[in-house]
C-alpha positions, 0 to 999 in steps of 0.5 A, a space after each residue: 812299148 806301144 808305138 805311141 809311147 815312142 813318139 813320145 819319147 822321140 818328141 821329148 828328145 827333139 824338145 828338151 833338145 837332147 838325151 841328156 835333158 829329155 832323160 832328167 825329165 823322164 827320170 831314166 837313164 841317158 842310155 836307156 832313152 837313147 836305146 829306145 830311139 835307136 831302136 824306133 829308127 831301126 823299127 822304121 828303117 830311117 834315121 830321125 836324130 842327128 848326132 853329134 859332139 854338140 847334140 842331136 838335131 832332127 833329120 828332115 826324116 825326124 822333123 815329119 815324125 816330130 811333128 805327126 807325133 806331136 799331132 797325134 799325141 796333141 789329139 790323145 791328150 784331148 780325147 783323154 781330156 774329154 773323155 775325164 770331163 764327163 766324170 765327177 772324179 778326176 781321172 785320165 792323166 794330169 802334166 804338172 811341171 814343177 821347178 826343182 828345188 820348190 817341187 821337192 821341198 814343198 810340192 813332192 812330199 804331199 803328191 802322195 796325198 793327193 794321189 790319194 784322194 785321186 785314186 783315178 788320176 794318173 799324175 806325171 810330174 817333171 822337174 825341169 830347171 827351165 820355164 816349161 812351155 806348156 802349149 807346146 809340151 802338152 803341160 797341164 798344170 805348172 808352178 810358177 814362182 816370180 814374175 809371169 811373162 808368158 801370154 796364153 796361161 790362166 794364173 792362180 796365186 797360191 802364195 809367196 816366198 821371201 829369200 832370207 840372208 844365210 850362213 853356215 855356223 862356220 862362216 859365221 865364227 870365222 868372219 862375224 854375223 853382220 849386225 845391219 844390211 850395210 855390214 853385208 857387203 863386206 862379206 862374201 856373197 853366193 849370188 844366183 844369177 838372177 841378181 848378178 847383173 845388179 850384184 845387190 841385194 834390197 832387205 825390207 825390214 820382217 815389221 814392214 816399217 821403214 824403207 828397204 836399204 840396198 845393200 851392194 854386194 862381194 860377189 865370191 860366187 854366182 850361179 843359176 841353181 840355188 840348190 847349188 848356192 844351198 850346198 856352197 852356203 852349208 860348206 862355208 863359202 859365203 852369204 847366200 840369201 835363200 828362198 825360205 822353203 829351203 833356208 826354214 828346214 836347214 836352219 832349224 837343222 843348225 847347217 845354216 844360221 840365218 842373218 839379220 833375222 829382222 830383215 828380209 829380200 821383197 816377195 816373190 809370187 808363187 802362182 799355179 798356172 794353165 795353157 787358155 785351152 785346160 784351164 777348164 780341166 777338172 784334175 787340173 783345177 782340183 791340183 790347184 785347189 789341193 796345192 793352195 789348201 796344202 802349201 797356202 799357209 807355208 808359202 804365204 807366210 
């Protein structure tokens, strides 16, 4: 391994805070990627991390590599980006982060097309479960799904989703469909977390006539992954209200049914986003105009 590629590694540790998290990212196991820190440490004969039963920190030895890594690494990628701007096809490497369950259901399964139509364009994809800093972590590109809060990114929208009432068939026979908003809160509610402060849910009518009911929740369970809501939801725990890139597929499979097929939760934005600095990027924007060409359609709905 090149020494640049450990620094990367090293950085990645020190950003995500720990193996465990830097691992998922990377897609390898925790120990392969604590072997190559271990190794660098004994490369240079000093110790970088300090371990214990709450995590790793850096030693004020690792707080030095960290940051002349970053600075190095930081001045790879813009040789890399300069280097890709003087040519017509995309080429270099392009860092494109993604929330796990939307990048799975709907970006991953067409990435194959567009390294297809890139063919010099390495792309390297992390699905994190967290708002990814992209300044700091030398992002590229990002989808964003609801609001933007950050300052310092350039926002495409490329679409929307709605979250949509759902239940196992089981559920259903057990306790009944609700017939109006209203009978929802008399059944078991999965919340994400997202909506546990209010423990409410807002349904607008499909036709957009009339006013949203909001409808005060049971909470059975709350959680902060919806794909953990999906699995409760298809084993007959309550009423989850999911995003429709995952409820559409898991419908028309019969694991789930949905509710109130004429009521829905308000929109949600999906944007696709760049630090100020790469917005200009040639892979970067041909990314953005291949995911609003490829999912425009299905997350616009």
């Amino acid at each position: 391994m090149s020494r640049l590629s450990d620094a990367d590694v090293f950085s990645r540790v020190v950003r995500a805070g720990g193996f465990s998290a830097a691992a998922r990212e990377l897609g390898v196991t925790q120990s392969a990627l604590s072997r190559r820190v271990a190794a660098l440490e004994a490369r240079l004969a000093v110790r970088l991390l300090a371990r214990s039963a709450r995590g790793v920190a850096p030693t004020d030895a690792g707080r030095l590599y960290h940051e002349a890594a970053e600075r190095a690494l930081g001045e790879l990628d813009a040789a890399e980006r300069s280097v890709a701007a003087t040519a017509e096809e995309p080429q270099g490497t392009l860092r494109v982060h993604l929330p796990p369950a939307f990048g799975r259901a709907r970006v991953v399964p067409v990435l194959g097309r567009f390294a297809a139509l890139h063919p010099r364009l390495r792309v390297h994809v992390t699905l994190a479960d967290r708002v990814v800093d992209l300044a700091a972590e030398r992002g590229d590109v990002a989808v964003r799904i609801g609001r933007l809060r950050e300052k310092g990114l350039v926002a495409r929208r490329i679409g929307e989703t709605r979250a949509v009432p759902c239940a196992s068939p089981d559920y259903v026979a057990r306790r009944g469909a609700p017939r109006t908003p209203a009978a929802l809160a008399r059944h078991d509610a999965l919340l994400l977390a997202i909506y546990a402060p209010r423990e409410a849910w807002v349904l607008e009518p499909v036709s957009g006539a009339g006013r949203g009911v909001r409808v005060p929740l049971r909470p059975r369970l709350v959680s902060n992954d919806v794909e953990t809501l999906v699995a409760l939801a298809c084993a007959g725990l309550g009423v989850a209200a999911l995003p429709d890139f995952l409820a559409d597929d898991l419908v028309r499979r019969g694991a789930l049914v949905r509710l109130l097929p004429r009521h829905r939760l308000p929109a949600t934005p999906i944007h696709v986003v760049f630090p100020e600095r790469r917005h200009r990027s040639r892979a970067a924007r041909a990314f953005a105009d291949f995911l609003a060409d490829a999912l425009g359609a299905r997350a616009a709905r």
